[in-house]
C-alpha positions in Angstrom: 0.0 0.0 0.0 1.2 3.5 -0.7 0.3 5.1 2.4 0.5 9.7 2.1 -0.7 11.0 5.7 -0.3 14.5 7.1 2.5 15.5 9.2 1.1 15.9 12.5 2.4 16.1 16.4 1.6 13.3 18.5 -0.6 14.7 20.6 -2.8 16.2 17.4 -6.8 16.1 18.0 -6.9 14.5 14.2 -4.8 10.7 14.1 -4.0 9.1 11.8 -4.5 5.4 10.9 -1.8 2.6 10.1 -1.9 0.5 7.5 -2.9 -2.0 8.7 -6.1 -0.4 10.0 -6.7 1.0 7.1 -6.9 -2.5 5.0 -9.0 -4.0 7.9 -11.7 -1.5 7.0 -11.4 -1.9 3.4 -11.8 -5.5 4.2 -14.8 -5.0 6.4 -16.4 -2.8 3.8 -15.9 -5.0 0.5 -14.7 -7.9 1.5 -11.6 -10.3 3.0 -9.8 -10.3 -0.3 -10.1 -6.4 -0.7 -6.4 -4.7 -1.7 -5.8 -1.7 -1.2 -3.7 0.4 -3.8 -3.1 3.9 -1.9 -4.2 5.7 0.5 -3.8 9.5 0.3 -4.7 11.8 3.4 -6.6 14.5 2.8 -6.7 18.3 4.2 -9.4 20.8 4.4 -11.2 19.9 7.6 -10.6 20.0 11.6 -12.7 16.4 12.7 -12.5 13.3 10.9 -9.8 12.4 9.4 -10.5 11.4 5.8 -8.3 9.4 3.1 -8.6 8.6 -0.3 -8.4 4.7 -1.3 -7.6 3.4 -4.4 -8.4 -0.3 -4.2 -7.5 -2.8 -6.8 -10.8 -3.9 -7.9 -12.5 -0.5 -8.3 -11.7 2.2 -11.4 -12.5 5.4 -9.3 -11.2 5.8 -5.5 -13.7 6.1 -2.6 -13.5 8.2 0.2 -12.5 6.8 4.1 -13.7 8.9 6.8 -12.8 8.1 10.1 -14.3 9.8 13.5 -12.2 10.8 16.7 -11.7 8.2 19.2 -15.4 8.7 21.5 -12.9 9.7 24.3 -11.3 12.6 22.6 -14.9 14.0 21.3 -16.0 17.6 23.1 -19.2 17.0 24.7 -21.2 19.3 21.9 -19.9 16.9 19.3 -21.0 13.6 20.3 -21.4 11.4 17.1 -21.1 13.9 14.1 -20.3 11.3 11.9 -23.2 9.3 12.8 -25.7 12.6 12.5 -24.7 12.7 9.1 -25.0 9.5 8.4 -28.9 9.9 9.6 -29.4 13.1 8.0 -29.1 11.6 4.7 -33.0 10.6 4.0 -33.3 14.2 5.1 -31.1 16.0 3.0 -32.6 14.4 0.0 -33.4 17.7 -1.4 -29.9 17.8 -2.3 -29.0 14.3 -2.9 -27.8 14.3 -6.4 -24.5 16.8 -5.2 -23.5 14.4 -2.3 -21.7 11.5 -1.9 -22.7 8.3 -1.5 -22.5 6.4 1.6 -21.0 3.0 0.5 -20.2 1.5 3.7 -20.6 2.1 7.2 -19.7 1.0 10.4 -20.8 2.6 14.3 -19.5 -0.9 16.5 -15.9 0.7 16.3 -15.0 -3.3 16.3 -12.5 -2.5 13.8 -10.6 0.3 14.5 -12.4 1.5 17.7 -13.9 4.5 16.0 -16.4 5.0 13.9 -16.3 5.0 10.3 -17.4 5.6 6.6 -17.1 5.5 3.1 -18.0 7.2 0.6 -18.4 7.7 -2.9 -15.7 9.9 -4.8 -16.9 13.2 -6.0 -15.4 15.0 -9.2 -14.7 18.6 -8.6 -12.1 20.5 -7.5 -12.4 22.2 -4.0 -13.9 25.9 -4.1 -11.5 27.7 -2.1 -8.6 26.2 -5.1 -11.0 27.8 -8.2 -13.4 30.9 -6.9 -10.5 33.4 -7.0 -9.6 32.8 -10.5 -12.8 33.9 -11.4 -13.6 37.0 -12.1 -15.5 38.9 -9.3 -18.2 39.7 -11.3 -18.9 35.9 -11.5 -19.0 35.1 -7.7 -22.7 36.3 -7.3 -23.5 32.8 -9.3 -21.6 30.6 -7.5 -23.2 32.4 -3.8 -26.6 32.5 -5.4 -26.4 28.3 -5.9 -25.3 28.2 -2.2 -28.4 30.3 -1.4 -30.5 27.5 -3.3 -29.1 24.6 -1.6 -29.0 26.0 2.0 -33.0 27.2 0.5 -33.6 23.7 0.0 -32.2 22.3 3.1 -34.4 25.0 4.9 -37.6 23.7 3.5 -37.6 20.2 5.4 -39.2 20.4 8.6 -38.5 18.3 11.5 -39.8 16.4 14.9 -37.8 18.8 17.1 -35.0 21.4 17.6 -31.5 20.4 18.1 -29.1 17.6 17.2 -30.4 15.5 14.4 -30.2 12.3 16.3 -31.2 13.8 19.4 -32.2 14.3 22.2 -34.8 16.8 20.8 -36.3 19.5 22.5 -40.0 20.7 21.9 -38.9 24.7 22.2 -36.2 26.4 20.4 -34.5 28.4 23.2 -34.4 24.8 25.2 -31.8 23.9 22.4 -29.8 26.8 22.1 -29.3 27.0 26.3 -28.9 23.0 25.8 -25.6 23.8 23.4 -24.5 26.5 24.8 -24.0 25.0 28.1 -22.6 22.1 26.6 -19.9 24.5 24.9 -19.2 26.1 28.2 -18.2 22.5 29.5 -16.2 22.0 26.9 -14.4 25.3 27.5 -14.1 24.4 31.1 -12.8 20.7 30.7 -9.8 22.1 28.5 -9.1 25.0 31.4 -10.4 27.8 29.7 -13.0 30.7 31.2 -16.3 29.8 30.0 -18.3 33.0 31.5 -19.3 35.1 28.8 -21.1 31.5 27.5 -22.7 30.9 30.5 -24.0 34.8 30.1 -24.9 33.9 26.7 -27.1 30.4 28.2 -28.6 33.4 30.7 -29.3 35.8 27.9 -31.0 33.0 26.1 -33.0 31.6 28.8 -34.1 35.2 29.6 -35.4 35.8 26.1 -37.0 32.7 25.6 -40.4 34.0 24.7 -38.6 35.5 21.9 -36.9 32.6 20.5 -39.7 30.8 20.7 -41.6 32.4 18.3 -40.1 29.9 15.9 -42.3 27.1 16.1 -41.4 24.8 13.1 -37.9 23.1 13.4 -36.1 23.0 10.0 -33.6 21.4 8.7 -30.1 23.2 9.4 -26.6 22.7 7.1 -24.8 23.6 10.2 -21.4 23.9 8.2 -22.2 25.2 4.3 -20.0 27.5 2.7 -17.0 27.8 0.4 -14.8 24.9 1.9 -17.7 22.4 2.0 -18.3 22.7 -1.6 -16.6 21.5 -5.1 -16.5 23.2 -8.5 -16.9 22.2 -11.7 -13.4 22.4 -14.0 -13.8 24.9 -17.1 -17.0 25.8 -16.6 -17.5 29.6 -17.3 -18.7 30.6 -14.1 -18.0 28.7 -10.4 -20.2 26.2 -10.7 -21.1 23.4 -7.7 -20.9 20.5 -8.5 -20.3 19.0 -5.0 -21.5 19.7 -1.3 -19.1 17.5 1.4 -19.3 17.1 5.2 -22.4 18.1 6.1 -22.3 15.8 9.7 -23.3 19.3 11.3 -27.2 19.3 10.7 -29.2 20.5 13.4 -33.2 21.5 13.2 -33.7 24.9 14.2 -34.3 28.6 12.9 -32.5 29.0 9.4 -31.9 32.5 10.4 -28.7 30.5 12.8 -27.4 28.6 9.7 -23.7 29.4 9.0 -24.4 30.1 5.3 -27.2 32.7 6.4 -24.4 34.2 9.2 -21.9 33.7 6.4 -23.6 35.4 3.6 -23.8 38.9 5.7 -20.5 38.8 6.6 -19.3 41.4 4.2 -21.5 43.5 2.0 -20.1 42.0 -1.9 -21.3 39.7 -4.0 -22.2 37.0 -1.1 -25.4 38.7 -0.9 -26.7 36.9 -3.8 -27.3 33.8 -1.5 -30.3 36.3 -0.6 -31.7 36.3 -3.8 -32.2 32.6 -3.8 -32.4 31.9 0.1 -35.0 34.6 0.9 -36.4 33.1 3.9 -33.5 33.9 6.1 -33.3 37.1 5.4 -37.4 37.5 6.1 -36.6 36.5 9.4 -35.4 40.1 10.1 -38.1 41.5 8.7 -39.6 43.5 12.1 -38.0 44.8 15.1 -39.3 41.2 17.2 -37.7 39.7 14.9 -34.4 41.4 14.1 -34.2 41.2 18.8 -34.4 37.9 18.8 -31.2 37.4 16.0 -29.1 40.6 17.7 -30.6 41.6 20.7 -29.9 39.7 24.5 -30.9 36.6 23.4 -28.5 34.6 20.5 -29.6 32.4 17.7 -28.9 28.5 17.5 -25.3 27.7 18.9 -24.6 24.8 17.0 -21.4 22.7 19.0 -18.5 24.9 18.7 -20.9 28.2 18.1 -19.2 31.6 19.2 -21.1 34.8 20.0 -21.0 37.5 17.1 -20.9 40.3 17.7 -22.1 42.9 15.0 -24.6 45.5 16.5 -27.4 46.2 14.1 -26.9 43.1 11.9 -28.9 40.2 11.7 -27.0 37.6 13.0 -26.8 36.6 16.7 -24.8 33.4 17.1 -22.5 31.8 14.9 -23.8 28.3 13.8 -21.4 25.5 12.1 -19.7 23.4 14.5 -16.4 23.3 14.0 -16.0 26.6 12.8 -16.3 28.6 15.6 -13.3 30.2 17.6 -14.2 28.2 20.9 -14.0 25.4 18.8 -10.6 26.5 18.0 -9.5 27.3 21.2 -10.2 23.9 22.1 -8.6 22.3 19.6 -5.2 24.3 20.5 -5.5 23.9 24.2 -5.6 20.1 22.9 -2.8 20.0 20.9 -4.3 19.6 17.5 -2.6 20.4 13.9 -5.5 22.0 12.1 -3.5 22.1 8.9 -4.5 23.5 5.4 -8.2 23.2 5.5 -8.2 24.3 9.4 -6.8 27.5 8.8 -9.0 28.4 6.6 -11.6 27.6 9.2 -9.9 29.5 11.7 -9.5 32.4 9.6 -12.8 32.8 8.5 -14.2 33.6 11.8 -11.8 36.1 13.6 
């Protein structure tokens, strides 16, 4: 096997797997006489730790993605990989841009983790292409990640929060629910958690406002520029790919990262608006607009971090992973984010 991995430390929050474990998955997936060819890790993400396999008996490679050990999971990210793996029938809006699960596997018999793989997907990664665009083309490309996150939006759920649960019946339960859990995480690594446990306060305190959103809907919890692929040589950016979307949540679009994202500077981003309306209606009167900016936040997804922008629509940050807490977690920890987690890093400050 030729085996590529990222240079890490020791102690990194992403490890890597041997060879050997990584042919004992293969051969748990497709079988005892599976060979595998090569085995190329890839960059561009902070969690799992993903590699590319090209097996002997296959043309096109598949995808490995392997969760953290359960031990070395923060408490608001219990299981991502497995709430992506049931959001699937859910996200079938959007089916024909994602991969395909091909195998799975949750006993961590294997490798002691859990596990998938998936399809390979054509494209090349967004943040590689976008900028040699023109700037006059970037309002397509933002106004295709309006439609998807639009379509996402429009499934309603049994509750708010994670997708796998447990679900609460009230949307201000869930955002107190993950932003205490944050504040333990924050906690457990030695860190001062106060201004989230103000934030749990503020939310609990404006509860009648957060409430006012009664139909839980289907969050991406993590779409933007590095979750997507583009096409080659087309003429404008065009998706042809959507990846990692093991941050779902149901909740208020109006706490989606794309919504957050898509307001984050005034250019051609907000032509996610002209196709993802309904997040933008949510600020449509002054109720409304308090309950996004005012003492009570929006949805803190696991690793969510206060914004704070007076006078814009955008309370909390959704997305998981992308969130400076999450970050400061992750370096407390020891972890390498490498290419893709600078970008996530970045992104937020």
């Amino acid at each position: 096997m030729e085996l590529h991995a990222i240079e890490r430390p020791a102690n990194a929050f992403q490890q890597v797997l041997t060879e050997r474990q990584i042919l004992a998955v293969a051969r748990r997936a497709f079988g005892p006489n599976t060979l595998v060819r090569s085995a190329m890790e890839l960059g561009g993400g902070m969690y799992n730790t993903t590699y590319r396999l090209g097996l002997a008996d296959r043309a096109e490679p598949v995808i490995l993605r392997v969760a953290p050990e359960p031990a070395r999971q923060f408490r608001s990210e219990r299981e991502l990989m497995r709430a992506e793996y049931a959001s699937v029938p859910w996200l079938a809006p959007i089916a024909d841009l994602m991969p395909r699960v091909l195998a799975s596997d949750f006993t961590q018999s294997v490798i002691g983790r859990d596990w998938m793989i998936q399809s390979f997907l054509p494209g090349v990664p967004a943040p590689q292409l976008l900028g040699s665009y023109p700037k006059g083309t970037h309002s397509a490309f933002f106004r295709r990640i309006g439609k998807i996150a639009a379509a996402v939006h429009a499934v309603a759920g049994p509750w708010f929060g994670p997708i796998t649960g447990p679900g609460h019946t009230r949307w201000s339960e869930a955002v107190v629910t993950s932003l205490h859990l944050i504040a333990e995480d924050v906690e457990s690594c030695g860190l001062d958690a106060a201004d989230l446990r103000k934030a749990a306060d503020a939310a609990q305190a404006g509860a009648q406002v957060l409430d006012e959103v009664a139909v839980p809907r289907l969050l991406t919890g993590d779409l933007w520029t590095v979750n997507t692929l583009l096409a080659g040589g087309a003429p404008v950016p065009t998706i042809c790919g959507v990846l990692d979307m093991d941050r779902t949540w149901w909740g208020d679009p109006e706490a989606d990262w794309p919504t957050r994202m898509a307001r984050a500077k005034q250019d051609e981003r907000l032509s996610f608006f002209e196709a993802c309306p309904g997040a933008r209606g949510h600020c449509a009167g002054p109720v409304a607009a308090a309950r996004v900016r005012g003492a009570a936040p929006r949805r803190a997804a696991p690793g969510a971090a206060p914004a704070r922008q007076p006078g814009r629509c955008t309370g909390f940050l959704s997305g998981g992973g992308s969130g400076v807490v999450r970050a400061r977690l992750l370096k407390v920890k020891g972890a390498s984010p490498g290419r893709g987690g600078a970008l996530r890093v970045d992104r937020v400050r």
